[in-house]
N, CA, C and O atoms as a Maestro MAE file, in Angstrom:
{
 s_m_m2io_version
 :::
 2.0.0
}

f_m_ct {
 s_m_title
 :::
 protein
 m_atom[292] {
  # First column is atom index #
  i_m_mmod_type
  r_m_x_coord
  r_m_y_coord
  r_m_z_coord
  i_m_residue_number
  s_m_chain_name
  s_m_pdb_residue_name
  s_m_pdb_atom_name
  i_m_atomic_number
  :::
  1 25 -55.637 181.772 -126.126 1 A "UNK " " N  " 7
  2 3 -55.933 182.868 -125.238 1 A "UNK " " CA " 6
  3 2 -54.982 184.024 -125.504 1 A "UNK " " C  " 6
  4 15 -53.833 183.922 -125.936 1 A "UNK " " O  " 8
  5 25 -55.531 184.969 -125.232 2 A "UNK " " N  " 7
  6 3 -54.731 186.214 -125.584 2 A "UNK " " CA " 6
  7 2 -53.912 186.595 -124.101 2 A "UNK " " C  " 6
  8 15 -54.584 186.508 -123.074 2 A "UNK " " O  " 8
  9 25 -52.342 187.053 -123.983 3 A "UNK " " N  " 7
  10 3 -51.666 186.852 -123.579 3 A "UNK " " CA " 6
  11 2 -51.786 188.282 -122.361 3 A "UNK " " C  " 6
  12 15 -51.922 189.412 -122.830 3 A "UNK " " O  " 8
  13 25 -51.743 188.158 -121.387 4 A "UNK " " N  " 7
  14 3 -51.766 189.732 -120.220 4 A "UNK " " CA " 6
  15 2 -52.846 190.148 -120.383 4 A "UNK " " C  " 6
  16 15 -52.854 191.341 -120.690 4 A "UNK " " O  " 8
  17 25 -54.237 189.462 -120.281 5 A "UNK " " N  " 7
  18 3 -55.399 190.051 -120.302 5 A "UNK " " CA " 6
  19 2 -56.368 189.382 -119.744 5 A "UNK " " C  " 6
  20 15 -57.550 189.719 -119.808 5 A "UNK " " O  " 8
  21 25 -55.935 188.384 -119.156 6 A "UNK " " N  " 7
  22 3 -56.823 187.481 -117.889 6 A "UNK " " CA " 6
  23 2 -56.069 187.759 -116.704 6 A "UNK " " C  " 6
  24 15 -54.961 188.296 -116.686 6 A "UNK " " O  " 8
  25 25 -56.789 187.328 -115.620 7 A "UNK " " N  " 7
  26 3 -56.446 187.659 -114.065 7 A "UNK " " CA " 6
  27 2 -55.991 186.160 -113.661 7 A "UNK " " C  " 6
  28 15 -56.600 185.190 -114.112 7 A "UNK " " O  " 8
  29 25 -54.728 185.998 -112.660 8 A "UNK " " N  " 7
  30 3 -54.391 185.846 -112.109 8 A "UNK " " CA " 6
  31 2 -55.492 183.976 -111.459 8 A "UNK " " C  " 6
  32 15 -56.431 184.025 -110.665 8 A "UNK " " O  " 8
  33 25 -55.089 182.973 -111.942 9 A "UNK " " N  " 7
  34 3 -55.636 181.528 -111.375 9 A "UNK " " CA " 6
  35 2 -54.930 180.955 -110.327 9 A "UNK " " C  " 6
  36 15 -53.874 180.452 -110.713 9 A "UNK " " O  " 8
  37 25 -55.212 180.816 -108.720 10 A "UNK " " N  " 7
  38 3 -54.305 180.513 -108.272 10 A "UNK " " CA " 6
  39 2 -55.133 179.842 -107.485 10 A "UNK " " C  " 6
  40 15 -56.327 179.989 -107.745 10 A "UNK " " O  " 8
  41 25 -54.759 178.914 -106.297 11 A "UNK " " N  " 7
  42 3 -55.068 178.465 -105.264 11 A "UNK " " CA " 6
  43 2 -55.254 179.387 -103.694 11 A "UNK " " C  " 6
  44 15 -54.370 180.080 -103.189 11 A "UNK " " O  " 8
  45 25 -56.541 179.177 -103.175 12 A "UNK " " N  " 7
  46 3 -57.138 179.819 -102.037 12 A "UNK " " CA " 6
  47 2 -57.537 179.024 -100.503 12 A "UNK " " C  " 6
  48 15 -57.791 177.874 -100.862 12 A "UNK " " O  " 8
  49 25 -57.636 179.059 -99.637 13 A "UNK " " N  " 7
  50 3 -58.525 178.181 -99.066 13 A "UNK " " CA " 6
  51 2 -59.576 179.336 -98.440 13 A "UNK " " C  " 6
  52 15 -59.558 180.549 -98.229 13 A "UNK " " O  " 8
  53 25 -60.657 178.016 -98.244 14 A "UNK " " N  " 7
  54 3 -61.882 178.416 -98.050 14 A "UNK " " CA " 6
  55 2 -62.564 178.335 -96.862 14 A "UNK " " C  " 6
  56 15 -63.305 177.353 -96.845 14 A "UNK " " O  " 8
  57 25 -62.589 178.892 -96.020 15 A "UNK " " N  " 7
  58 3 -62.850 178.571 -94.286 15 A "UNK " " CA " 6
  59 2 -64.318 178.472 -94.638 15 A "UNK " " C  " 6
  60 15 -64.801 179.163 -95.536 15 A "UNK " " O  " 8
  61 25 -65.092 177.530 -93.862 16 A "UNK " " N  " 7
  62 3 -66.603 177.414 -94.048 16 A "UNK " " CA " 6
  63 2 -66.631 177.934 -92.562 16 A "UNK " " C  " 6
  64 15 -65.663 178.308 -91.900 16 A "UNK " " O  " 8
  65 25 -68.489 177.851 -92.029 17 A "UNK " " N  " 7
  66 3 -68.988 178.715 -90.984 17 A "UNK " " CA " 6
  67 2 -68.880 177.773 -89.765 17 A "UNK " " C  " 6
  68 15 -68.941 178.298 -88.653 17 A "UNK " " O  " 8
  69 25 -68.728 176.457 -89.858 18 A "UNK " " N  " 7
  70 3 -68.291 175.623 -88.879 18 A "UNK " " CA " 6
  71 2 -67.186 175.500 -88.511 18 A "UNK " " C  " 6
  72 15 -66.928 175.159 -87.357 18 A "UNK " " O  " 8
  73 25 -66.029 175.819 -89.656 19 A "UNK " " N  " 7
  74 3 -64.739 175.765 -89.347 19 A "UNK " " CA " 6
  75 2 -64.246 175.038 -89.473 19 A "UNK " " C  " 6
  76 15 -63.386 174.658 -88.678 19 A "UNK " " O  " 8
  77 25 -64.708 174.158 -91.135 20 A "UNK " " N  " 7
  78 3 -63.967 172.809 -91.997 20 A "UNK " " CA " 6
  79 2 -63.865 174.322 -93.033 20 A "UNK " " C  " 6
  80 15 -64.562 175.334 -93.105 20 A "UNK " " O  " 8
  81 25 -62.780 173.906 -93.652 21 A "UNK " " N  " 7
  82 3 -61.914 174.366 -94.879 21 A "UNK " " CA " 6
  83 2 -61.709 173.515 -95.582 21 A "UNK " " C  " 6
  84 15 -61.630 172.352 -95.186 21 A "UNK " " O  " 8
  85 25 -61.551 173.909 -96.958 22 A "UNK " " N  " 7
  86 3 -60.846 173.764 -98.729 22 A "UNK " " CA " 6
  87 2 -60.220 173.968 -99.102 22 A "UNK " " C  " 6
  88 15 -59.947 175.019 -98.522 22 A "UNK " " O  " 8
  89 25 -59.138 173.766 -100.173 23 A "UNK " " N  " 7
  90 3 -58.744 174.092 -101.063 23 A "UNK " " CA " 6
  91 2 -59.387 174.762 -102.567 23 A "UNK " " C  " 6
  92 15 -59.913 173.883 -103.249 23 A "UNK " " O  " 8
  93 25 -59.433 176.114 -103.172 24 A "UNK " " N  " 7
  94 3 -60.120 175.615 -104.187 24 A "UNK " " CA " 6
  95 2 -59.086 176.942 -105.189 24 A "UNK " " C  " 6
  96 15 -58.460 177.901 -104.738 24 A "UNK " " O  " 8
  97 25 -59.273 176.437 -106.812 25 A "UNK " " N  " 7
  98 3 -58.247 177.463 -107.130 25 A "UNK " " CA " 6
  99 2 -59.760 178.738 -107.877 25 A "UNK " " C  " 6
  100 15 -60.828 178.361 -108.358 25 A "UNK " " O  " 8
  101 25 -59.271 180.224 -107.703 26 A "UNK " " N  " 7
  102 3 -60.127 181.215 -108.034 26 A "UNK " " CA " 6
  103 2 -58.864 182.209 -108.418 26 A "UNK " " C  " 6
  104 15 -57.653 182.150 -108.202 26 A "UNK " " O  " 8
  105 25 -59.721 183.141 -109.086 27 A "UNK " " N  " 7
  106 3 -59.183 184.763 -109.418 27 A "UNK " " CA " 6
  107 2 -59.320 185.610 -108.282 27 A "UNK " " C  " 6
  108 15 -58.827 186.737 -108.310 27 A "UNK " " O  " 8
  109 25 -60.125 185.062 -106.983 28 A "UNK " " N  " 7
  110 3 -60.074 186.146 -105.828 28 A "UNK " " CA " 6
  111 2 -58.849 186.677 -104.979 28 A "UNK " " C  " 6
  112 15 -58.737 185.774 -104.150 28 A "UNK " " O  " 8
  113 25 -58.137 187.348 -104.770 29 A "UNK " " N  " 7
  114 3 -57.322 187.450 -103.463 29 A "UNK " " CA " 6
  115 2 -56.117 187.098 -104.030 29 A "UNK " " C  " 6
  116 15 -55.948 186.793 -105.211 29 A "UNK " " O  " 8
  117 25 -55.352 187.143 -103.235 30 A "UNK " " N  " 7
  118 3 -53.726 186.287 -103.370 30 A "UNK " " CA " 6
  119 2 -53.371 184.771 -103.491 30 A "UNK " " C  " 6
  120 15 -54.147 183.950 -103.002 30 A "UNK " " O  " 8
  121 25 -52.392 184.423 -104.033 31 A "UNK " " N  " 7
  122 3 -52.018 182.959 -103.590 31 A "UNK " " CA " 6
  123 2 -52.374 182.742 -102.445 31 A "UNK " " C  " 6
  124 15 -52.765 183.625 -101.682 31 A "UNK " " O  " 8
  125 25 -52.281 181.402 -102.133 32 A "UNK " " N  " 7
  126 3 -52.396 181.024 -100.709 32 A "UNK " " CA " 6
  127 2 -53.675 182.071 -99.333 32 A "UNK " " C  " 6
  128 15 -53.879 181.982 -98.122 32 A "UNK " " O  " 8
  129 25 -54.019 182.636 -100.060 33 A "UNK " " N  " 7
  130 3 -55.082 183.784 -99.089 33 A "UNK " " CA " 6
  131 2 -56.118 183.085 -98.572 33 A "UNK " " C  " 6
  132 15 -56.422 182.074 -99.204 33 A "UNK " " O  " 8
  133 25 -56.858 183.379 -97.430 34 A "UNK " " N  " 7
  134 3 -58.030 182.776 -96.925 34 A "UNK " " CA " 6
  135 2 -59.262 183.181 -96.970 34 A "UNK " " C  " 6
  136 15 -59.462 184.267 -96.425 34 A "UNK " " O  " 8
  137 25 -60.465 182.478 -97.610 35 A "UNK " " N  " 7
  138 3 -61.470 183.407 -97.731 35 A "UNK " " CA " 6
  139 2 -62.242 182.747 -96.435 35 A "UNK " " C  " 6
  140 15 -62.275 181.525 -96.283 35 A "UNK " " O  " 8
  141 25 -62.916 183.748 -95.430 36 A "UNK " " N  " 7
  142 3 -63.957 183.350 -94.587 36 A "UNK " " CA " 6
  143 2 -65.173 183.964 -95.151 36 A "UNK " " C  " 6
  144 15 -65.340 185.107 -95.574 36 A "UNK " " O  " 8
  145 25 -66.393 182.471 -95.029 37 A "UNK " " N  " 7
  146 3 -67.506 182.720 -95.603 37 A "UNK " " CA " 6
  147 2 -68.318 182.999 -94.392 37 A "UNK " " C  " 6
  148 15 -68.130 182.545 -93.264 37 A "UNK " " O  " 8
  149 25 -69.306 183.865 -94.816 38 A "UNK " " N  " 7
  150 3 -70.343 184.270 -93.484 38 A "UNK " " CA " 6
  151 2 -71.548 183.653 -93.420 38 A "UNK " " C  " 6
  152 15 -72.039 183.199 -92.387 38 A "UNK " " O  " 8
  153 25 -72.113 183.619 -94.666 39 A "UNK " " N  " 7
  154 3 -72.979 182.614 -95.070 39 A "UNK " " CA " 6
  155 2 -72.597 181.201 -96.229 39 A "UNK " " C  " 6
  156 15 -71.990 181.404 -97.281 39 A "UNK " " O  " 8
  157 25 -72.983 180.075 -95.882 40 A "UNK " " N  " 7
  158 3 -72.372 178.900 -96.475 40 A "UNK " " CA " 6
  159 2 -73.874 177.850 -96.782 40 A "UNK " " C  " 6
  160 15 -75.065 178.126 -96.638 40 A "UNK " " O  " 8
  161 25 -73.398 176.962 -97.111 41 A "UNK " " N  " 7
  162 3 -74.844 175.793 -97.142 41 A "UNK " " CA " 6
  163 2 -75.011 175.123 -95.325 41 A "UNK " " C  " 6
  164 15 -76.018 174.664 -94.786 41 A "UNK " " O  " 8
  165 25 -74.106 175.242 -94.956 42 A "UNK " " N  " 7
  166 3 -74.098 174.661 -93.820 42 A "UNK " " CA " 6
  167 2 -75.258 175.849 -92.816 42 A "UNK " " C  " 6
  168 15 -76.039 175.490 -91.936 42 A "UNK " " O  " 8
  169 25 -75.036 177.225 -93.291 43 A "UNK " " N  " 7
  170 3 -75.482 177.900 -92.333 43 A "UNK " " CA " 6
  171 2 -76.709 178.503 -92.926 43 A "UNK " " C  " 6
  172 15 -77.592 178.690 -92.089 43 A "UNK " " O  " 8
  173 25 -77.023 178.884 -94.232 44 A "UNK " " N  " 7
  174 3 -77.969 179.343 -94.978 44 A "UNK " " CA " 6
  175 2 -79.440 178.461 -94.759 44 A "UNK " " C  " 6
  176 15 -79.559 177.236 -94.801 44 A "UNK " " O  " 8
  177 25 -80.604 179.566 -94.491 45 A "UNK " " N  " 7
  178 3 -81.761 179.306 -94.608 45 A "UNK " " CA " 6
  179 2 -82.208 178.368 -95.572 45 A "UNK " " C  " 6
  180 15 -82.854 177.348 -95.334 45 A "UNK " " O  " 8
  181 25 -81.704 178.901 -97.009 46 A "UNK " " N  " 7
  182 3 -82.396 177.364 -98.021 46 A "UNK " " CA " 6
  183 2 -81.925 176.534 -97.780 46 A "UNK " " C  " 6
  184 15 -82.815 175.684 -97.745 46 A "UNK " " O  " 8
  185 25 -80.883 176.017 -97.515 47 A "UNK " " N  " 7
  186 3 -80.540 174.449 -97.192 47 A "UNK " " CA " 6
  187 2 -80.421 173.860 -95.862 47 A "UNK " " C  " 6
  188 15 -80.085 172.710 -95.582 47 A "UNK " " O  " 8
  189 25 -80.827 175.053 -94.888 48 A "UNK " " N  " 7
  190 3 -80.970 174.243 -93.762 48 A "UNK " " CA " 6
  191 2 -82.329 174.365 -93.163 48 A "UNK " " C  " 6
  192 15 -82.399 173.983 -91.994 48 A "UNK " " O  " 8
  193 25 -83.440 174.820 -93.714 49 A "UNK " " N  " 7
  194 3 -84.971 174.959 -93.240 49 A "UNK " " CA " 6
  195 2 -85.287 175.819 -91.958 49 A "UNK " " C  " 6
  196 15 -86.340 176.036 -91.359 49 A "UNK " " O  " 8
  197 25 -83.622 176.342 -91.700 50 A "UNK " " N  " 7
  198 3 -84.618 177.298 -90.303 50 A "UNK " " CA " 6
  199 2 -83.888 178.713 -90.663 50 A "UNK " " C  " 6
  200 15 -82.708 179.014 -90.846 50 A "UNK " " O  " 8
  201 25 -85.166 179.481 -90.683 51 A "UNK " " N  " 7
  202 3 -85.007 180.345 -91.016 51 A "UNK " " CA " 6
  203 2 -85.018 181.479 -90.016 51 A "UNK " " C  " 6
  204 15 -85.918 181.432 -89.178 51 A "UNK " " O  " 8
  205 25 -84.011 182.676 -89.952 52 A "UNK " " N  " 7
  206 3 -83.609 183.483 -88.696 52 A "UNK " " CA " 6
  207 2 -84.354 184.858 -89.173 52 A "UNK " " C  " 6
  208 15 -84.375 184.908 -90.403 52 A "UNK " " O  " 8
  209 25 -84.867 185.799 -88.657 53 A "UNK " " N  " 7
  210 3 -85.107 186.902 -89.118 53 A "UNK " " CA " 6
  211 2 -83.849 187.529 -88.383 53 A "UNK " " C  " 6
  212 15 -83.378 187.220 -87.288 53 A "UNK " " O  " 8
  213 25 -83.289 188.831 -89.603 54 A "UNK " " N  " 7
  214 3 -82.290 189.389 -89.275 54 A "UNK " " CA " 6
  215 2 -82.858 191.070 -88.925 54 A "UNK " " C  " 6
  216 15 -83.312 191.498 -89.987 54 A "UNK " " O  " 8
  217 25 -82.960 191.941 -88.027 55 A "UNK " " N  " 7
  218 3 -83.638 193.261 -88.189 55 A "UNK " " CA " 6
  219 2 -82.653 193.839 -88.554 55 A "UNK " " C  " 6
  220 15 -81.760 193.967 -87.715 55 A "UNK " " O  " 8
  221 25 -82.454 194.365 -89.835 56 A "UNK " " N  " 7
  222 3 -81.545 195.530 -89.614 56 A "UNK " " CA " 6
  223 2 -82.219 197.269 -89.980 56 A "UNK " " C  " 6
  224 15 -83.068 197.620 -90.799 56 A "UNK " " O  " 8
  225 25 -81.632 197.851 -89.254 57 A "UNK " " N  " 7
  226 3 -82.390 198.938 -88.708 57 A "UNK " " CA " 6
  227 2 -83.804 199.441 -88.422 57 A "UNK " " C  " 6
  228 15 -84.374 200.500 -88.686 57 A "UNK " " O  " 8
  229 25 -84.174 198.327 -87.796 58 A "UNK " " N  " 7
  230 3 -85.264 198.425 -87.539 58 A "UNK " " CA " 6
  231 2 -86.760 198.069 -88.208 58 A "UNK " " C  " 6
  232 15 -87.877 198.332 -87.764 58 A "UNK " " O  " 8
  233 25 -86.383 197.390 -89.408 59 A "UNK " " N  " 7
  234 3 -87.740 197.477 -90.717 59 A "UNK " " CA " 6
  235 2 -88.082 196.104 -89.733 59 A "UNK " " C  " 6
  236 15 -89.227 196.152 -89.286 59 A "UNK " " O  " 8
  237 25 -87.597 195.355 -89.475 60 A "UNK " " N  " 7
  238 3 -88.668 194.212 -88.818 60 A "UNK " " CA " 6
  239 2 -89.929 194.790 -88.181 60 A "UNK " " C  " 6
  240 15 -91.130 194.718 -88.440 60 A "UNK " " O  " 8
  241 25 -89.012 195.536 -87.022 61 A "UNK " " N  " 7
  242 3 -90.074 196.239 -85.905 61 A "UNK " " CA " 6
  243 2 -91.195 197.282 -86.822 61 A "UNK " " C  " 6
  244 15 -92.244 197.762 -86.391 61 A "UNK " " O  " 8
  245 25 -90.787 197.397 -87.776 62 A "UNK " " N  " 7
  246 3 -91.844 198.735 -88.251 62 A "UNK " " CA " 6
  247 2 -92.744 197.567 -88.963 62 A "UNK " " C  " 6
  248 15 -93.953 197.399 -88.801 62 A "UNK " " O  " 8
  249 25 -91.958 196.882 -89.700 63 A "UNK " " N  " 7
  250 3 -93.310 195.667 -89.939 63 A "UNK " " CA " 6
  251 2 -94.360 195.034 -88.983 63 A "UNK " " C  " 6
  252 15 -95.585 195.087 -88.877 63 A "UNK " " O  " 8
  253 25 -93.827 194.709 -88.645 64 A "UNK " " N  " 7
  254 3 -94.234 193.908 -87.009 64 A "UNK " " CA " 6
  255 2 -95.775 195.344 -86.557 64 A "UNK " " C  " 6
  256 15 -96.890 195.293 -86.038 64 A "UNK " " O  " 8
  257 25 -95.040 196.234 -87.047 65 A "UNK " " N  " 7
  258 3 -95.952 197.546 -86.061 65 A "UNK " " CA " 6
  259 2 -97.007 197.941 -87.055 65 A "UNK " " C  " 6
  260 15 -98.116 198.425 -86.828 65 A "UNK " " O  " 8
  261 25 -96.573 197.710 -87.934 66 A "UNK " " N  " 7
  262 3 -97.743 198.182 -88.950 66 A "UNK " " CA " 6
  263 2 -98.912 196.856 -89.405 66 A "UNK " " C  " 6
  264 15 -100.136 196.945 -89.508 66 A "UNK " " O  " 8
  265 25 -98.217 195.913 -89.571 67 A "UNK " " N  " 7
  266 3 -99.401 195.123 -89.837 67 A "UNK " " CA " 6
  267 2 -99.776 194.116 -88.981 67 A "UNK " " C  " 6
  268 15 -100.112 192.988 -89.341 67 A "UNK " " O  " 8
  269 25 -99.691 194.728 -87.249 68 A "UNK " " N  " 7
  270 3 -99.658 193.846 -86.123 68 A "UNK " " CA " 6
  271 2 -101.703 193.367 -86.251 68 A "UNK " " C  " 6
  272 15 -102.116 192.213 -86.127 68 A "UNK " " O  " 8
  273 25 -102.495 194.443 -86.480 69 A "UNK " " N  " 7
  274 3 -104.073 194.633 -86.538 69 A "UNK " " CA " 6
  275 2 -103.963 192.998 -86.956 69 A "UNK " " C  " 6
  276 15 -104.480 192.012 -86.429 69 A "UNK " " O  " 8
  277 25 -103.106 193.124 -88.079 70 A "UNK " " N  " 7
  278 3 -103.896 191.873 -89.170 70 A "UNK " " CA " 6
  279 2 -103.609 190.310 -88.025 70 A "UNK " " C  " 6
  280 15 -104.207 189.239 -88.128 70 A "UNK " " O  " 8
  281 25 -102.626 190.634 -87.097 71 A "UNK " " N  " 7
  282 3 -102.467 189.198 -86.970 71 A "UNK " " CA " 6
  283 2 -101.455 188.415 -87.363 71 A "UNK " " C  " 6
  284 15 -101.544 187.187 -87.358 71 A "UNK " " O  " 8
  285 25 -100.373 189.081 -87.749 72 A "UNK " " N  " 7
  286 3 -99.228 188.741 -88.456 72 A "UNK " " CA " 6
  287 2 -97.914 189.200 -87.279 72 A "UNK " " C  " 6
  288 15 -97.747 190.302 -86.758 72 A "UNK " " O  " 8
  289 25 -97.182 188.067 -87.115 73 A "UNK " " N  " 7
  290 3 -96.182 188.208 -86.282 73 A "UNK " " CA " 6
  291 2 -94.809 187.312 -86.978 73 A "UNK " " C  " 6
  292 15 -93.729 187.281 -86.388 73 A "UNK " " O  " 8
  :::
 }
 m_bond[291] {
  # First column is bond index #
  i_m_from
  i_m_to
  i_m_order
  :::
  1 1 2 1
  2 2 3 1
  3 3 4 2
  4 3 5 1
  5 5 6 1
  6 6 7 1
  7 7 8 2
  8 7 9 1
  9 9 10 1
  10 10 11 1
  11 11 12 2
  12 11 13 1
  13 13 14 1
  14 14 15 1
  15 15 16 2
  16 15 17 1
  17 17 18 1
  18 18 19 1
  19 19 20 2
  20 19 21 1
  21 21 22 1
  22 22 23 1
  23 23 24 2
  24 23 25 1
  25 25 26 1
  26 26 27 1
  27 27 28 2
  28 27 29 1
  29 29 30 1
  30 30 31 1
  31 31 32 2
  32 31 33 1
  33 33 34 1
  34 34 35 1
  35 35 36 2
  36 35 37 1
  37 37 38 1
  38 38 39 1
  39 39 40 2
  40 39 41 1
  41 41 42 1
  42 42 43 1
  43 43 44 2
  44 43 45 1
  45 45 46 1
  46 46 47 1
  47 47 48 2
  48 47 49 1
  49 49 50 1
  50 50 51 1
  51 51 52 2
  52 51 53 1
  53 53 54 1
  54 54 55 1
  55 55 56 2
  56 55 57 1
  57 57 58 1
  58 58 59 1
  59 59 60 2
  60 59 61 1
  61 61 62 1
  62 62 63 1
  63 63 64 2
  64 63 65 1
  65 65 66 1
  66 66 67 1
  67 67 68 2
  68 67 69 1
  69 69 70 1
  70 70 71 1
  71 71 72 2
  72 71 73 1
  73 73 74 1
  74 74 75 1
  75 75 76 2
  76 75 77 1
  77 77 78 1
  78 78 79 1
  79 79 80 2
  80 79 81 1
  81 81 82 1
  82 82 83 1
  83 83 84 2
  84 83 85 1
  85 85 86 1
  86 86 87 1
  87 87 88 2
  88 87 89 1
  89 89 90 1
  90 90 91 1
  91 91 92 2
  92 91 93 1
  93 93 94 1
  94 94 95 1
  95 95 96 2
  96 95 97 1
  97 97 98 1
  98 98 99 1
  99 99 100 2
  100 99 101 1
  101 101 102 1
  102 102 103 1
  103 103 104 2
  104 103 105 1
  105 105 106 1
  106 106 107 1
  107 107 108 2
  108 107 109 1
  109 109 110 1
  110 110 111 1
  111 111 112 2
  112 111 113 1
  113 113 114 1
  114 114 115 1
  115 115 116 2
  116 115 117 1
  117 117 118 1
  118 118 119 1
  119 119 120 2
  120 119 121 1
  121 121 122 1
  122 122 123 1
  123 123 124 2
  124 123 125 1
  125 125 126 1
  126 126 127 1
  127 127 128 2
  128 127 129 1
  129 129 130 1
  130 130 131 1
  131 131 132 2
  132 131 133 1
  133 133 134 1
  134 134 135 1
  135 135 136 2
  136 135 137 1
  137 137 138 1
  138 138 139 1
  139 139 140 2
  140 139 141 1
  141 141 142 1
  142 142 143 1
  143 143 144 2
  144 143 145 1
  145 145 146 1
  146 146 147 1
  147 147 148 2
  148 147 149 1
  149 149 150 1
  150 150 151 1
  151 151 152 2
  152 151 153 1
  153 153 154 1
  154 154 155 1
  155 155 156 2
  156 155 157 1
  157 157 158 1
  158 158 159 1
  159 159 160 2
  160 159 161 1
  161 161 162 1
  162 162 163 1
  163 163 164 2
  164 163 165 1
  165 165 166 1
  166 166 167 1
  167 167 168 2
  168 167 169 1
  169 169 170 1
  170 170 171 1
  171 171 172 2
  172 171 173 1
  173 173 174 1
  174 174 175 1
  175 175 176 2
  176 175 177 1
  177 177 178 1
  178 178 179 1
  179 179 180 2
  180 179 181 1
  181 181 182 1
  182 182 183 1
  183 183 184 2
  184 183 185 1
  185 185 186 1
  186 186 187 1
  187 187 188 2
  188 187 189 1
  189 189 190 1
  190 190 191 1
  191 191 192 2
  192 191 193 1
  193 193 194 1
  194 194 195 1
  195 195 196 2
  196 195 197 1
  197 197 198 1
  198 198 199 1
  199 199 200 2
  200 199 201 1
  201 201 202 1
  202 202 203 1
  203 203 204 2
  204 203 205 1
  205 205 206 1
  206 206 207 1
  207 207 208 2
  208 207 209 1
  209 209 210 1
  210 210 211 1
  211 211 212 2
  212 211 213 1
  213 213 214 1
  214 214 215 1
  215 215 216 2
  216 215 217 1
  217 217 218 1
  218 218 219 1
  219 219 220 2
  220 219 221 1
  221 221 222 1
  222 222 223 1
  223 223 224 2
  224 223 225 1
  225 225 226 1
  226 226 227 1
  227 227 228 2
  228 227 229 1
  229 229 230 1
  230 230 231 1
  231 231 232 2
  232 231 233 1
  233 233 234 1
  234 234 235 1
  235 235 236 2
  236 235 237 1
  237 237 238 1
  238 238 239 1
  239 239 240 2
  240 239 241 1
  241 241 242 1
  242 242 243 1
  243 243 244 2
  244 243 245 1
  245 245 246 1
  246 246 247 1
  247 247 248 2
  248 247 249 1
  249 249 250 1
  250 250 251 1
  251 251 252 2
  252 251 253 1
  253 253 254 1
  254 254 255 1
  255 255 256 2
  256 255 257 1
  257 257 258 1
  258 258 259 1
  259 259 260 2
  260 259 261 1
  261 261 262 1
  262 262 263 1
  263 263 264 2
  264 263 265 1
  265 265 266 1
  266 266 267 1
  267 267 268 2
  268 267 269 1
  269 269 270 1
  270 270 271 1
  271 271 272 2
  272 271 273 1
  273 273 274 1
  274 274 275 1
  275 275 276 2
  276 275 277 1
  277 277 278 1
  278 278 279 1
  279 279 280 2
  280 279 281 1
  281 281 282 1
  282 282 283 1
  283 283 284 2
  284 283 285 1
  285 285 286 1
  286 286 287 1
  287 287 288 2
  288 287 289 1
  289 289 290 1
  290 290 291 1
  291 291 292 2
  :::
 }
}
């Protein structure tokens, strides 16, 4: 490997969305730093089958409004 031209391998922990944590080592952040995840497997739609609609600014409702005729909710 060529010498002062990779980043930084260190150890992190990893807060999950329930609030079990890891150890894991990455190039993100500082030594010892904490990453909180917002979305995880524990909380994510593909691996947990229920799926949330999120509106953000409003495109749900304009969906919802535009193709209400058809029957679609």
């Amino acid at each position: 490997m060529k010498k002062d031209i990779h980043p930084e391998y260190h150890e992190v922990t990893v807060l999950m969305t329930d609030g079990t944590e890891f150890t894991t080592r990455t190039t993100w952040g500082q030594p010892g730093a904490t990453l909180r995840l917002d979305i995880d497997p524990k909380s994510h739609p593909a691996w947990t089958g229920v799926h949330r609609l999120l509106d953000s600014g409003g495109q749900l409702a304009k969906f919802n409004k535009r193709f209400e005729k058809f029957g679609i909710s």
